[in-house]
Structure formats: C-alpha cells, structure tokens
C-alpha positions as CSV (number, residue, x, y, z in Angstrom):
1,X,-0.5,-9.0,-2.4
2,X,2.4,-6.7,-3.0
3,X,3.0,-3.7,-5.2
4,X,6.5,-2.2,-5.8
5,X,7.5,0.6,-8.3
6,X,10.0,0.7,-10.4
7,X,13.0,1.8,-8.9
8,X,15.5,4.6,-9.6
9,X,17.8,2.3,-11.3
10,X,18.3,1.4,-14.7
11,X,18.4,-2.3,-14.3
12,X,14.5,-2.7,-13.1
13,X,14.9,-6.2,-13.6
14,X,17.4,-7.0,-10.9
15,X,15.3,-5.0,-8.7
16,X,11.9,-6.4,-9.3
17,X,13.4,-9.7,-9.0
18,X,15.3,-9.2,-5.5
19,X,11.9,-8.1,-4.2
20,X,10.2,-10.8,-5.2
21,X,12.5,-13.1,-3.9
22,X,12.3,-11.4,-0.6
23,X,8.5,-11.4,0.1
24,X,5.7,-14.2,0.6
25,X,3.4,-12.3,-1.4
26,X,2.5,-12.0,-4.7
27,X,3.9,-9.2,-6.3
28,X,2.4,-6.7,-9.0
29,X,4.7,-4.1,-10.7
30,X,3.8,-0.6,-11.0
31,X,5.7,1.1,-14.3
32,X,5.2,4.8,-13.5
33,X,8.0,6.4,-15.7
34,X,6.7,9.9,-15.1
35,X,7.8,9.7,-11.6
36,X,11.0,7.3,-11.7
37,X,12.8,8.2,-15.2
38,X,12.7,4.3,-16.1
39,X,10.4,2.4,-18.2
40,X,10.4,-0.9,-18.1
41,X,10.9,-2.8,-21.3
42,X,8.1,-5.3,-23.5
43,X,11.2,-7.5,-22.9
44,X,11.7,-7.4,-19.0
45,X,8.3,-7.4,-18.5
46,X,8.9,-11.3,-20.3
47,X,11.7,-12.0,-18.5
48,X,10.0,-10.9,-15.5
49,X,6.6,-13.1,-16.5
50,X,9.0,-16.0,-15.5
51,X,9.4,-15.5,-11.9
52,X,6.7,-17.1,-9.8
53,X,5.6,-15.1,-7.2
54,X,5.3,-11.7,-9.9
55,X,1.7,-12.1,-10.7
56,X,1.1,-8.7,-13.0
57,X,1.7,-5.0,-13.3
58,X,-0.1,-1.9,-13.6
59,X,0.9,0.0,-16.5
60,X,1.1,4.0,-16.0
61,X,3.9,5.1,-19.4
62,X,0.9,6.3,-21.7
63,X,3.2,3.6,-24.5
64,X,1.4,0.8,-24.8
C-alpha cells in the first residue's frame, strides 16, 4: 500500500490521480492541510472514490 499527501498545488486532484496512475499499489490519501495549505474537497474526495487503485484516505483538517 501507498500513502501520498496532498501536494502543494491547488488542483489535488490532478495530483492524486497521476500518482495513482503511476504505482502498482493501492493508494491511500493523507489530507493534512495544516502542513500543505490545501484541503481537499467532500467533492474530489468523490471524484477521487472513482479511480481504482485509490483505496481511502486519512483525514487530518479537524472539518469533518
């Protein structure tokens, strides 16, 4: 299994996805806005629920 964090970008999306599509793994997302000045949205996280090889994320925003 992988883990990425949201990157310093304001399109998370694109960047989870290119990940995933790189790796063999299954991927879980780690939403850590503290550290990377992005949250990622209720709606990425559905688009995101789509791609296959993203399997779940770990939630650190304190804004559920």
């Amino acid at each position: 299994m992988s883990s990425t964090v949201t990157t310093y970008t304001p399109q998370p999306y694109w960047s989870a996805t290119a990940i995933a599509d790189a790796v063999t793994r299954p991927v879980i997302l780690y939403d850590v806005p503290s550290r990377t000045g992005v949250a990622i949205a209720p709606e990425t996280y559905a688009e995101l629920a789509k791609h296959p090889n993203i399997n779940g994320i770990k939630e650190a925003s304190g804004n559920l």
